[in-house]
PyMOL Python script that loads the backbone (N, CA, C, O; Angstrom):
from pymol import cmd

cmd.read_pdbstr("""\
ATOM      1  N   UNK A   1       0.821  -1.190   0.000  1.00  0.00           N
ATOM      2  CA  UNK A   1       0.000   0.000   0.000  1.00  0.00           C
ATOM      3  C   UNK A   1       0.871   1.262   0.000  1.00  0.00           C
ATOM      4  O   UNK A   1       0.625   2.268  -0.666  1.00  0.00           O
ATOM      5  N   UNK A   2       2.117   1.063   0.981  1.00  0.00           N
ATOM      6  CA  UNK A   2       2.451   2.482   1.073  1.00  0.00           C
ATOM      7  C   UNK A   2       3.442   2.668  -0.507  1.00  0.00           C
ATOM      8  O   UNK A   2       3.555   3.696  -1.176  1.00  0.00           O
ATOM      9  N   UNK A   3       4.066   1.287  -0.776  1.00  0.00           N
ATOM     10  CA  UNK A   3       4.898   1.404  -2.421  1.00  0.00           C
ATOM     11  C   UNK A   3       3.954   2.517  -3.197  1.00  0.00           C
ATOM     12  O   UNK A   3       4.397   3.582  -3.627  1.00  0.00           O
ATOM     13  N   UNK A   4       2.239   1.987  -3.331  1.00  0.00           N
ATOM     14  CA  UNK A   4       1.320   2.595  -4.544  1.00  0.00           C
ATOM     15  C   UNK A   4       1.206   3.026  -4.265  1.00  0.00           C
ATOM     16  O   UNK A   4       0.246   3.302  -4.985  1.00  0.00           O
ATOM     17  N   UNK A   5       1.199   4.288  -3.113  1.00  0.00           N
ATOM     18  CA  UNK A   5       0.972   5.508  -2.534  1.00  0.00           C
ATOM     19  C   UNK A   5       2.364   6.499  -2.855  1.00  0.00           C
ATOM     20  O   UNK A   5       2.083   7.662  -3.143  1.00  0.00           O
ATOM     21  N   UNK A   6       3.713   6.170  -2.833  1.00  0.00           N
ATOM     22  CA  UNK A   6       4.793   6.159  -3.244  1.00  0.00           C
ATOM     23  C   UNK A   6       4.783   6.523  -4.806  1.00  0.00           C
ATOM     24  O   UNK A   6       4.789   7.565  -5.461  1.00  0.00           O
ATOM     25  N   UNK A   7       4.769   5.492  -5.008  1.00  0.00           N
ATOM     26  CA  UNK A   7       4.807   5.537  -6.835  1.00  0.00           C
ATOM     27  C   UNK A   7       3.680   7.011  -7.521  1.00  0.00           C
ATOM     28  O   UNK A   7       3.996   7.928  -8.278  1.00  0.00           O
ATOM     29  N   UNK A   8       2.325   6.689  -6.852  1.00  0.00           N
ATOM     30  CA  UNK A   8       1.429   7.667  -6.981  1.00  0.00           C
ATOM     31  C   UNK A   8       2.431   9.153  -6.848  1.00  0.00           C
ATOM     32  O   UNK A   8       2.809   9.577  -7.941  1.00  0.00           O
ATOM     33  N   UNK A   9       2.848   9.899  -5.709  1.00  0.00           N
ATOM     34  CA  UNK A   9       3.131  10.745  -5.522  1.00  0.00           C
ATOM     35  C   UNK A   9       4.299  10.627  -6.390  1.00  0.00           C
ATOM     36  O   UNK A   9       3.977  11.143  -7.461  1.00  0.00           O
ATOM     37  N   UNK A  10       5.152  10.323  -6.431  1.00  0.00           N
ATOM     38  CA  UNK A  10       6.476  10.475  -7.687  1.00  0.00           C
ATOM     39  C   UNK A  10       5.934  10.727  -9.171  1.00  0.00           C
ATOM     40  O   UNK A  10       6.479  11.533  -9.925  1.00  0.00           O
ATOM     41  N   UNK A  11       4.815   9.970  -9.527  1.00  0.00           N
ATOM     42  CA  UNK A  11       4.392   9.888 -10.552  1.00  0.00           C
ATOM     43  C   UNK A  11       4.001  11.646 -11.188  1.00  0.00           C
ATOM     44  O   UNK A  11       4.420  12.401 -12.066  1.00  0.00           O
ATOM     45  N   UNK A  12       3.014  11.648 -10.171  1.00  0.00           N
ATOM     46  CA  UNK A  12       2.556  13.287  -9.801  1.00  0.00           C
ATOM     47  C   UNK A  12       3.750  14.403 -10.120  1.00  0.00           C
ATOM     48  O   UNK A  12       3.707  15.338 -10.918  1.00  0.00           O
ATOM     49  N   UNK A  13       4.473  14.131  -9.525  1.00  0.00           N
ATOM     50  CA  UNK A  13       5.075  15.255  -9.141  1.00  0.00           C
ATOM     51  C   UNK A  13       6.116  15.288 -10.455  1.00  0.00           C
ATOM     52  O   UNK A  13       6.365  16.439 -10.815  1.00  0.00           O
ATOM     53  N   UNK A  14       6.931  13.973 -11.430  1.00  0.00           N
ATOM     54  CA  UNK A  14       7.266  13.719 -12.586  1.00  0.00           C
ATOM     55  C   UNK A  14       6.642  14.701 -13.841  1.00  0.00           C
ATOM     56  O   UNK A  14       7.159  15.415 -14.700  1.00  0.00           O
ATOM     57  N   UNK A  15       5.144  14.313 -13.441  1.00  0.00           N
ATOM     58  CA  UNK A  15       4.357  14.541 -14.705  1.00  0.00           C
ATOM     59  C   UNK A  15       4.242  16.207 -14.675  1.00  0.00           C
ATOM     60  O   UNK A  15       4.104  16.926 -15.665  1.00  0.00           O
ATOM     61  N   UNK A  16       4.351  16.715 -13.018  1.00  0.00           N
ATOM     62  CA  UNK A  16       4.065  18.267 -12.663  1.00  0.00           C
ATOM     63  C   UNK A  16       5.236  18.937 -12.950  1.00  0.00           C
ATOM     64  O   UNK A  16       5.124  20.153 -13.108  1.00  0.00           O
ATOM     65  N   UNK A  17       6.918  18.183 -13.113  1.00  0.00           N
ATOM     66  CA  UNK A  17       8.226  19.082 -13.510  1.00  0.00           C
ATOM     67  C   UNK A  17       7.821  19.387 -15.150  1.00  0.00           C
ATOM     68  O   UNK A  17       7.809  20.403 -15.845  1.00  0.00           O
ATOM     69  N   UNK A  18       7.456  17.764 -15.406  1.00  0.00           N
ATOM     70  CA  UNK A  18       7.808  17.656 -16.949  1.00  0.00           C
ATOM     71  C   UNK A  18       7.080  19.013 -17.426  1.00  0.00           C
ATOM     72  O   UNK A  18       7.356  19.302 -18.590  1.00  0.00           O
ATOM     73  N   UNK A  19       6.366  19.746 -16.890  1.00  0.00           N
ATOM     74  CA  UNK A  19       5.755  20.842 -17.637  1.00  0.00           C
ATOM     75  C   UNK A  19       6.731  21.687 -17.480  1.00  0.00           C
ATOM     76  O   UNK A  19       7.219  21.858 -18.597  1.00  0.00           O
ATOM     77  N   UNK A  20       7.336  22.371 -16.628  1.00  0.00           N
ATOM     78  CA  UNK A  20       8.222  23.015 -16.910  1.00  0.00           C
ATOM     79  C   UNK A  20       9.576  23.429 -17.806  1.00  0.00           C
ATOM     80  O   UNK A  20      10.518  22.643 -17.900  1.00  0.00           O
ATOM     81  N   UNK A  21       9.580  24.666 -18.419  1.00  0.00           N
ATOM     82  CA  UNK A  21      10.186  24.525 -19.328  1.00  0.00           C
ATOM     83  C   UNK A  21      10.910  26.349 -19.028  1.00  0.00           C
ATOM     84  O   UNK A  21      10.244  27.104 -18.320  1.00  0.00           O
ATOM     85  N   UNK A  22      12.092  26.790 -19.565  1.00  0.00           N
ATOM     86  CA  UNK A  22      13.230  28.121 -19.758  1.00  0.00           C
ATOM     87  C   UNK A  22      12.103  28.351 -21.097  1.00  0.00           C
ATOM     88  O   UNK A  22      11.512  27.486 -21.744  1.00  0.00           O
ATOM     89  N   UNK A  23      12.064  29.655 -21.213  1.00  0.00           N
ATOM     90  CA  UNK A  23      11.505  30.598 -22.017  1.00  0.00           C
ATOM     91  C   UNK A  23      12.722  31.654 -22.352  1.00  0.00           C
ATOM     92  O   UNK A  23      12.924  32.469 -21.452  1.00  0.00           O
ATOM     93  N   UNK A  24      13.637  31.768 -23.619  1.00  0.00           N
ATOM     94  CA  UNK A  24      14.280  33.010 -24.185  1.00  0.00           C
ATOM     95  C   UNK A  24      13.297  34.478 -23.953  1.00  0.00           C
ATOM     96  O   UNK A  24      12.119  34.321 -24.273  1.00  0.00           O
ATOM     97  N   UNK A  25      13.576  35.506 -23.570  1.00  0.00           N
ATOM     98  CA  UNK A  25      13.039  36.607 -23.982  1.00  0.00           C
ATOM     99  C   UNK A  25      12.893  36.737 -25.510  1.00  0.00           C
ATOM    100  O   UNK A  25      11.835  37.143 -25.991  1.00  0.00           O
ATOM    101  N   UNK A  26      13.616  36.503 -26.038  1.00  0.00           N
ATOM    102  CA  UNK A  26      13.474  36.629 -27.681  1.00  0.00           C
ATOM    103  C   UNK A  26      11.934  35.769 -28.323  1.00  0.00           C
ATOM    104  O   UNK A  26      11.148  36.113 -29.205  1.00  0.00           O
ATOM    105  N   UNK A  27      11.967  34.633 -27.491  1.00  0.00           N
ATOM    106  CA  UNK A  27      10.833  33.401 -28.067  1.00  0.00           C
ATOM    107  C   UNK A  27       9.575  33.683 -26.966  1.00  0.00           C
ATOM    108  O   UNK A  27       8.904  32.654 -26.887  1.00  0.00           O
ATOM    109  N   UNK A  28       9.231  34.379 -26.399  1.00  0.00           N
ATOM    110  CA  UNK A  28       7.717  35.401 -25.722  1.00  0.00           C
ATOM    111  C   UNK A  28       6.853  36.029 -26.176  1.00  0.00           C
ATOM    112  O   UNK A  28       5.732  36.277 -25.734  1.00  0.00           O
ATOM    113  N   UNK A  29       7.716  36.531 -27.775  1.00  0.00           N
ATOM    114  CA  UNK A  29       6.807  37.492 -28.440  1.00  0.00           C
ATOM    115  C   UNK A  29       5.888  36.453 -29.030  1.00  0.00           C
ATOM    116  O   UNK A  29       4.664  36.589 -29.059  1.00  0.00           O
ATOM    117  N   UNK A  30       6.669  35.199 -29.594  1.00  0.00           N
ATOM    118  CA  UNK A  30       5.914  34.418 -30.626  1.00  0.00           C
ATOM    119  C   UNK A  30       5.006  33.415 -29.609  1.00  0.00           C
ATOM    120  O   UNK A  30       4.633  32.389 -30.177  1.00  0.00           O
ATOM    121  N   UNK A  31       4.651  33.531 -28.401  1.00  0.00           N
ATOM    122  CA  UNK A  31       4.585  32.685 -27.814  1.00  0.00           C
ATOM    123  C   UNK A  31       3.000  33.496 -26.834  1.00  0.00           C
ATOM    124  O   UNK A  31       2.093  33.082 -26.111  1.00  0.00           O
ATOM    125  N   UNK A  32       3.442  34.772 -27.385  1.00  0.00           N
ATOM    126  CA  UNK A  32       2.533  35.244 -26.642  1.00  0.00           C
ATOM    127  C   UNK A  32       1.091  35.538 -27.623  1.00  0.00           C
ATOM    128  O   UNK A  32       0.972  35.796 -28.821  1.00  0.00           O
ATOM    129  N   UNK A  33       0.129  35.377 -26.564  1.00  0.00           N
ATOM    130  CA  UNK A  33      -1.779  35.953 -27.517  1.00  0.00           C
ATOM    131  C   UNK A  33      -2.070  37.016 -27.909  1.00  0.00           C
ATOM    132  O   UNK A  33      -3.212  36.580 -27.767  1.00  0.00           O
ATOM    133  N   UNK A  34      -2.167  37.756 -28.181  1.00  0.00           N
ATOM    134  CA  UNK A  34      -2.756  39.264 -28.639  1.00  0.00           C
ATOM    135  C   UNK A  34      -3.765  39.370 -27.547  1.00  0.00           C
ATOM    136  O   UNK A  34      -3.783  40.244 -26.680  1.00  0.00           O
ATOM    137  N   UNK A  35      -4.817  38.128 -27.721  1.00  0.00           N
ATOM    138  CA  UNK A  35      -6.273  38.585 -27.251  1.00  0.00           C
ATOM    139  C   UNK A  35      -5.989  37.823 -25.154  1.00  0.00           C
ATOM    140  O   UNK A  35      -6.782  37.768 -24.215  1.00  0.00           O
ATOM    141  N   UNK A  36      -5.039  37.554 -25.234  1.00  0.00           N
ATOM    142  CA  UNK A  36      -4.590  37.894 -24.218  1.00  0.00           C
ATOM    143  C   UNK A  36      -4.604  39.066 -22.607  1.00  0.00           C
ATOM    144  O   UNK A  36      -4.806  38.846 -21.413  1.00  0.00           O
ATOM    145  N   UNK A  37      -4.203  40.572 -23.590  1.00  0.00           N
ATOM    146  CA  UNK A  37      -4.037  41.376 -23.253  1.00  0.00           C
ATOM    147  C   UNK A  37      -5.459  41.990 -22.852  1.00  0.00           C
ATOM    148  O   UNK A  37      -6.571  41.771 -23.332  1.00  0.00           O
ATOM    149  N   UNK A  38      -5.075  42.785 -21.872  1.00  0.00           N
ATOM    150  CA  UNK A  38      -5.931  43.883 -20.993  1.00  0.00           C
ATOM    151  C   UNK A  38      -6.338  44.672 -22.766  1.00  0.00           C
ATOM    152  O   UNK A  38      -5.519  44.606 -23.682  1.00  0.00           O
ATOM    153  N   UNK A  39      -7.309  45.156 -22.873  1.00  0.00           N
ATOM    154  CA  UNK A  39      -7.934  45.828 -24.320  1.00  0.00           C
ATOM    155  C   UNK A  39      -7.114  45.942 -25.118  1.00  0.00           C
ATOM    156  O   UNK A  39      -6.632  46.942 -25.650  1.00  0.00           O
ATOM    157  N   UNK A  40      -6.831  44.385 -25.285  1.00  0.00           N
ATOM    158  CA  UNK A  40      -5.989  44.273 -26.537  1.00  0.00           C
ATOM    159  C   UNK A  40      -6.261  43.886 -28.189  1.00  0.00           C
ATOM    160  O   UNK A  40      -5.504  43.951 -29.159  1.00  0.00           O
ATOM    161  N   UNK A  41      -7.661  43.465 -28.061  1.00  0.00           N
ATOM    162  CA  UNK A  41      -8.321  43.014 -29.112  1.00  0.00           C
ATOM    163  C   UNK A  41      -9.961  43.744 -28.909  1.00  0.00           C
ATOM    164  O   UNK A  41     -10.805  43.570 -28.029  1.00  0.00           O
ATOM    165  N   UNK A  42      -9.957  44.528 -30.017  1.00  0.00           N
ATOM    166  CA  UNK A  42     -10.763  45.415 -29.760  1.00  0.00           C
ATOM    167  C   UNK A  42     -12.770  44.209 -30.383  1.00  0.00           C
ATOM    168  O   UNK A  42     -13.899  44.198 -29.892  1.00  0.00           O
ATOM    169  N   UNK A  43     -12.154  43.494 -31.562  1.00  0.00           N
ATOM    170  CA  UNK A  43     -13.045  42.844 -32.002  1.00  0.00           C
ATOM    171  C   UNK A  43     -13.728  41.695 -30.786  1.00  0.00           C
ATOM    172  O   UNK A  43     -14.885  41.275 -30.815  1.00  0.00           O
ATOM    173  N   UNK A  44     -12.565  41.297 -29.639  1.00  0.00           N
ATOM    174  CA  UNK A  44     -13.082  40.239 -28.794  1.00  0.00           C
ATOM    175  C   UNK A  44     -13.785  41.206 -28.002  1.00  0.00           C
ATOM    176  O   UNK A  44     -14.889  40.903 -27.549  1.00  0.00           O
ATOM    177  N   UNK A  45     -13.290  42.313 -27.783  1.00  0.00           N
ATOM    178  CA  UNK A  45     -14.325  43.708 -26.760  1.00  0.00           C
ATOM    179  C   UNK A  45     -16.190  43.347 -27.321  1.00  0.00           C
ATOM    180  O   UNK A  45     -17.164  43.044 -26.633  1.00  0.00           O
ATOM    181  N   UNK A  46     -16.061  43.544 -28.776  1.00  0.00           N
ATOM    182  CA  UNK A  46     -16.924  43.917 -29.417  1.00  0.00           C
ATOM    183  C   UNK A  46     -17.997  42.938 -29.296  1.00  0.00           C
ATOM    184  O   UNK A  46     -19.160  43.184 -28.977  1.00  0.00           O
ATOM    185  N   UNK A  47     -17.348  41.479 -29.663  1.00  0.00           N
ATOM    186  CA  UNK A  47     -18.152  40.531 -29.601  1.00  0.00           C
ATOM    187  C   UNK A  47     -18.589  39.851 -28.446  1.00  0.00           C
ATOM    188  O   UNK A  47     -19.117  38.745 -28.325  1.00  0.00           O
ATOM    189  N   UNK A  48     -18.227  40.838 -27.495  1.00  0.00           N
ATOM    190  CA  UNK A  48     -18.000  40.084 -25.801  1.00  0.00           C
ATOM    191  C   UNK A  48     -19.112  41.327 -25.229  1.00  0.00           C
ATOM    192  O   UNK A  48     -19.686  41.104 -24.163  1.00  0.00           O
ATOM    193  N   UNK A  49     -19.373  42.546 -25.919  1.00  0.00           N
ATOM    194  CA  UNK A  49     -20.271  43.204 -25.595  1.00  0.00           C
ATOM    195  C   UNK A  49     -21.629  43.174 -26.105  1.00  0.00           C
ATOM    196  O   UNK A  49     -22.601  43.553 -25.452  1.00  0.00           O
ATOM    197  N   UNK A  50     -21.685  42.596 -27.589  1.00  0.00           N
ATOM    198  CA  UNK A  50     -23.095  42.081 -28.259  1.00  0.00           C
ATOM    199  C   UNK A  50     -23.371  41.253 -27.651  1.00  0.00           C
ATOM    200  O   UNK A  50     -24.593  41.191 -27.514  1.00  0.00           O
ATOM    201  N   UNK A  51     -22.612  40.177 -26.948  1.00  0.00           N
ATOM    202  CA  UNK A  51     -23.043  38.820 -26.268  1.00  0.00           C
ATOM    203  C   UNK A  51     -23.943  39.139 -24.987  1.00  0.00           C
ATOM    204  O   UNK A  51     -25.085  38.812 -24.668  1.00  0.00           O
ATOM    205  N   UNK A  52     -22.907  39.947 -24.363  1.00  0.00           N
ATOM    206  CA  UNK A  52     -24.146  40.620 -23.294  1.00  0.00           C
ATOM    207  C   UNK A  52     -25.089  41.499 -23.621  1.00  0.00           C
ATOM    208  O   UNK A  52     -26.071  41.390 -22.886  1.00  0.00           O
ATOM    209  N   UNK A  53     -25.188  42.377 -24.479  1.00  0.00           N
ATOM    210  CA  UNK A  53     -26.268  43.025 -25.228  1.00  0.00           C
ATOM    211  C   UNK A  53     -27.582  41.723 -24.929  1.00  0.00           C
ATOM    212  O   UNK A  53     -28.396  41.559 -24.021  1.00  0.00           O
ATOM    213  N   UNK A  54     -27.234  40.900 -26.320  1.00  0.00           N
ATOM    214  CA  UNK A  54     -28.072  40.235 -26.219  1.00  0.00           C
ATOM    215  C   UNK A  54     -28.767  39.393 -25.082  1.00  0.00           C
ATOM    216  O   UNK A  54     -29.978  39.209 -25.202  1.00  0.00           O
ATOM    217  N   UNK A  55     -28.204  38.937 -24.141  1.00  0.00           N
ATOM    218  CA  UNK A  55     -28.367  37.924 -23.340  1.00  0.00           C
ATOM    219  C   UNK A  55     -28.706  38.531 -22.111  1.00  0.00           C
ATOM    220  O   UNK A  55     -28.880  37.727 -21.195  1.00  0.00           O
ATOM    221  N   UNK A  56     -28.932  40.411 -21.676  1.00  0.00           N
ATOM    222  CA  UNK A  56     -29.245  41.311 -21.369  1.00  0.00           C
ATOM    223  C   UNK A  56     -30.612  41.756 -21.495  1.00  0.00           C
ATOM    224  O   UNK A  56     -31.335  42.208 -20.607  1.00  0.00           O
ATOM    225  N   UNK A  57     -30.911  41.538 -22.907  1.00  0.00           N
ATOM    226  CA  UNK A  57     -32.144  42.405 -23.928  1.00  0.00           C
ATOM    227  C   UNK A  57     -31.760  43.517 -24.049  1.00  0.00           C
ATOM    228  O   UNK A  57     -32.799  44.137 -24.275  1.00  0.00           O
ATOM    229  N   UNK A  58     -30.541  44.571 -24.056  1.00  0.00           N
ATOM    230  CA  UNK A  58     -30.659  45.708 -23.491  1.00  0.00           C
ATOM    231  C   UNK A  58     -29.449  46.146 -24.634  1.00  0.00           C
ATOM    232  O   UNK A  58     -28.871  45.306 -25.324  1.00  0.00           O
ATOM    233  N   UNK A  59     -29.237  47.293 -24.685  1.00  0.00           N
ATOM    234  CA  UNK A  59     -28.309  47.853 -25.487  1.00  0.00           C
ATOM    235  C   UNK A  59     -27.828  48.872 -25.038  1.00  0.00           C
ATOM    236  O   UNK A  59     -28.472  49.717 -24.415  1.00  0.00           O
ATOM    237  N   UNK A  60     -26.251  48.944 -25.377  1.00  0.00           N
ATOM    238  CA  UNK A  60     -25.945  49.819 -24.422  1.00  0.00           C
ATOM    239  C   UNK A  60     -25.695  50.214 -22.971  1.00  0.00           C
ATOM    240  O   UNK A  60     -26.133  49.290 -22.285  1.00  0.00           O
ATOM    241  N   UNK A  61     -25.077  51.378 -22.029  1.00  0.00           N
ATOM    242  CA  UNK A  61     -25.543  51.215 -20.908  1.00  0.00           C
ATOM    243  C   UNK A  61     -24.759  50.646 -20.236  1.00  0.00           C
ATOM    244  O   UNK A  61     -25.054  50.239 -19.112  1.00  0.00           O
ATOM    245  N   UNK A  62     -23.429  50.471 -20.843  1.00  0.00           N
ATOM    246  CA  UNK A  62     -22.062  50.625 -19.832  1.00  0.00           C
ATOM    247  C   UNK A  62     -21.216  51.320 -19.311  1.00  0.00           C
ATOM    248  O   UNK A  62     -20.090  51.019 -18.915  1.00  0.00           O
ATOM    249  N   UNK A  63     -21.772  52.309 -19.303  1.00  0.00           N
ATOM    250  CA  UNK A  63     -21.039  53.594 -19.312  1.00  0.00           C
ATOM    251  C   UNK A  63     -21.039  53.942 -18.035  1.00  0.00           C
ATOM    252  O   UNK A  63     -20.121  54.257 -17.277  1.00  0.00           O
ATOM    253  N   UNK A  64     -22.971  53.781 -17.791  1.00  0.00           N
ATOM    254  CA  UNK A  64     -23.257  54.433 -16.807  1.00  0.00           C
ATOM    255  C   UNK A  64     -24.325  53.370 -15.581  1.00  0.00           C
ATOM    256  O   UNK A  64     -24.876  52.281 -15.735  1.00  0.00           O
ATOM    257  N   UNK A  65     -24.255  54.244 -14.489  1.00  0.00           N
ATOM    258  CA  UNK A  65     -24.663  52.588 -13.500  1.00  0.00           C
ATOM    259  C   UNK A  65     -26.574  52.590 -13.525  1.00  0.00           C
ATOM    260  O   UNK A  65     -27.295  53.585 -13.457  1.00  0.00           O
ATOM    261  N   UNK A  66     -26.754  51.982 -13.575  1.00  0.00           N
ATOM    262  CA  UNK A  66     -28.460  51.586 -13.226  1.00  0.00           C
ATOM    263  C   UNK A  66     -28.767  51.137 -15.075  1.00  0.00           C
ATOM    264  O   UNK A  66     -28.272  51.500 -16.142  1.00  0.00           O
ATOM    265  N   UNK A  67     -29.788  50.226 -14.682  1.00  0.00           N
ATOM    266  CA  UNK A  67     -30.496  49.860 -15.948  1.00  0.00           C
ATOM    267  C   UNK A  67     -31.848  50.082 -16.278  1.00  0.00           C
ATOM    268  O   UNK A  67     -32.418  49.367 -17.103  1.00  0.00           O
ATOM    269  N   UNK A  68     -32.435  51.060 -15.674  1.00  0.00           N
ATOM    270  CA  UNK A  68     -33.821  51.501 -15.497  1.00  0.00           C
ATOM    271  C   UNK A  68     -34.545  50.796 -14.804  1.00  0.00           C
ATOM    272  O   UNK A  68     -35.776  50.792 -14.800  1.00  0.00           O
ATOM    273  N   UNK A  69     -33.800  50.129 -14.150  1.00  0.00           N
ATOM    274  CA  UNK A  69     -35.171  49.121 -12.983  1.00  0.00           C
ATOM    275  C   UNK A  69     -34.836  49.648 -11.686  1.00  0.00           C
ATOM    276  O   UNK A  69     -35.037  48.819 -10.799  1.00  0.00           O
ATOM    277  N   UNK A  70     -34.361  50.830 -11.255  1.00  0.00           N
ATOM    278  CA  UNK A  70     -34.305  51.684  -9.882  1.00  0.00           C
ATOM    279  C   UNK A  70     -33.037  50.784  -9.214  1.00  0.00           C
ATOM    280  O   UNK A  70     -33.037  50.761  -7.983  1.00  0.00           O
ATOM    281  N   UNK A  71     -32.206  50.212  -9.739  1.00  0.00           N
ATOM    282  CA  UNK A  71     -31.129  49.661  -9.020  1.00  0.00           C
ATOM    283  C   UNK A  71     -30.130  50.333  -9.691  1.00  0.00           C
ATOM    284  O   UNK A  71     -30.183  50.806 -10.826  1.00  0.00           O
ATOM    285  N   UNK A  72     -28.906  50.344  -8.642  1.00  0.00           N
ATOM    286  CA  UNK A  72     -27.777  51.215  -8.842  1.00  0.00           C
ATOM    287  C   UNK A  72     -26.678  50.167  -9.368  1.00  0.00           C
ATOM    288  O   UNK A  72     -25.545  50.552  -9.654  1.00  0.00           O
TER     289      UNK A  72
END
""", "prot")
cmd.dss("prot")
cmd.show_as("cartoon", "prot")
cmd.util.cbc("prot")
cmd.orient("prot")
């Protein structure tokens, strides 16, 4: 019992280095998302605001706080 309890945790912890990996500064750029970024993709903004539009009923109305139902 305690071997497969053994093996278990080595196994784990094998499979948890093997992810690790050195990153060049040079190889970050290619490595990195665009849509990633804090308002970095203006089209994922866009389509991430029709989504709530829709699923809202409402248009508009982020600007400012309350949605006409007397809540702030």
């Amino acid at each position: 019992m305690r071997t497969t309890i053994a093996f278990a945790v080595l196994f784990a912890c094998a499979a948890t280095v093997g992810g690790c990996v050195t990153i060049n500064p040079w190889e970050r750029g290619r490595l990195a998302n665009p849509d990633m970024e804090f308002g970095g993709a203006e089209e994922l903004a866009a389509a991430e605001a029709h989504a709530t539009e829709v699923r809202e009923g409402s248009s508009g109305g982020f600007d400012a706080s309350g949605g006409g139902c007397g809540c702030n």
